[in-house]
C-alpha positions as CSV (number, residue, x, y, z in Angstrom):
1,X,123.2,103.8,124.0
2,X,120.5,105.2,126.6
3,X,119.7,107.8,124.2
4,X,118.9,105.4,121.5
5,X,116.2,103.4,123.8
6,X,114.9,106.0,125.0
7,X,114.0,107.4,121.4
8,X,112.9,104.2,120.6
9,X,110.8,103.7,122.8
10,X,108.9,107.3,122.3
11,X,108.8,106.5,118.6
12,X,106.5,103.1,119.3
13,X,104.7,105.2,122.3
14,X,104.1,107.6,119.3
15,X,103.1,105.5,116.8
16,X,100.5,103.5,119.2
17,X,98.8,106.8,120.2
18,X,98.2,107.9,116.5
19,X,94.8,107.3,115.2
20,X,94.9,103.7,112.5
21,X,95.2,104.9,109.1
22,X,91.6,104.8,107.4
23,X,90.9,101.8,104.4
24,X,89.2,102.6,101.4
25,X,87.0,101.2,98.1
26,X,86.5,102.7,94.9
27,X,83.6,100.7,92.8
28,X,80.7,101.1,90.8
29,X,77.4,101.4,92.9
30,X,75.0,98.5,92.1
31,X,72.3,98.9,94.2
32,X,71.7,102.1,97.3
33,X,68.2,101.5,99.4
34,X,68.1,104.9,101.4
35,X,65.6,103.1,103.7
36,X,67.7,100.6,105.4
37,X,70.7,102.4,104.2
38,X,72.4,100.2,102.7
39,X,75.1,100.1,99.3
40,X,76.1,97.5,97.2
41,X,79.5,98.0,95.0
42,X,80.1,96.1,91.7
43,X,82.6,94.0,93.4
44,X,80.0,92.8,96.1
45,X,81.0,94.9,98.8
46,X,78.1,95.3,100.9
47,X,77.7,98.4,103.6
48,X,74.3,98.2,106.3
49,X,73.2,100.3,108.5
50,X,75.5,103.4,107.1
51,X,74.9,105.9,110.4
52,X,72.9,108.9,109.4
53,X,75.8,111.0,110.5
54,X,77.4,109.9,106.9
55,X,76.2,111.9,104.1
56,X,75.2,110.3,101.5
57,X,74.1,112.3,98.3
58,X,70.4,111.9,97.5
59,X,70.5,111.1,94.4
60,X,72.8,108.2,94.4
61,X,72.0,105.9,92.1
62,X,73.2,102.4,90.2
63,X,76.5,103.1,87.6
64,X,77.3,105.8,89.8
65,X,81.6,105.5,90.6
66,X,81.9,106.1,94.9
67,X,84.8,106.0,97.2
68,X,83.7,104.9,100.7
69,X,86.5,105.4,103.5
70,X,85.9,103.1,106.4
71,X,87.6,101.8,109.5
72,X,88.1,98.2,109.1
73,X,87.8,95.5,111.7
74,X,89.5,92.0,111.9
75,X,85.8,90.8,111.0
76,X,84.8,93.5,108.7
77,X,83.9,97.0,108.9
78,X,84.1,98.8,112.3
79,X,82.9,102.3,111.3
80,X,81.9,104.3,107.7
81,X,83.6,107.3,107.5
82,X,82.8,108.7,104.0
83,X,81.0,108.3,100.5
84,X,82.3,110.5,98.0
85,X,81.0,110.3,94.4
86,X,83.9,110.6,92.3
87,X,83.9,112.5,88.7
């Protein structure tokens, strides 16, 4: 019965020390402004202020189909990890 516990209780140790599994969105890109770097999906998603460490392909452009991974937040969006263009 120990036994069982203690595995137990490593498995949720475990679990709390893995990194939160990334969210992501796949939509059509309505508007990008490389200035202010910002993207607008066809279902109104909005992303400001993507950090410059994200590559973002320069020739983005409206109608294009992107999947952007992100770490989400109980308010939003906590960090960008990602645009990929898909095919």
């Amino acid at each position: 019965m120990a036994l069982r516990g203690f595995v137990f209780g490593a498995a949720l140790l475990v679990a709390g020390v893995l990194p939160a599994a990334a969210d992501s969105v796949t939509s059509t890109v309505t508007s990008w402004n490389p200035g202010s770097r910002t993207l607008v999906l066809g279902d109104m998603s909005q992303f400001q202020d993507i950090s410059e460490d994200v590559f973002v392909p320069e020739d983005l452009a409206a109608g294009q189909t992107v999947t952007v991974t992100f770490e989400g937040a109980e308010d939003g969006v906590d960090a960008i990890l990602a645009i990929e263009v898909q095919p």
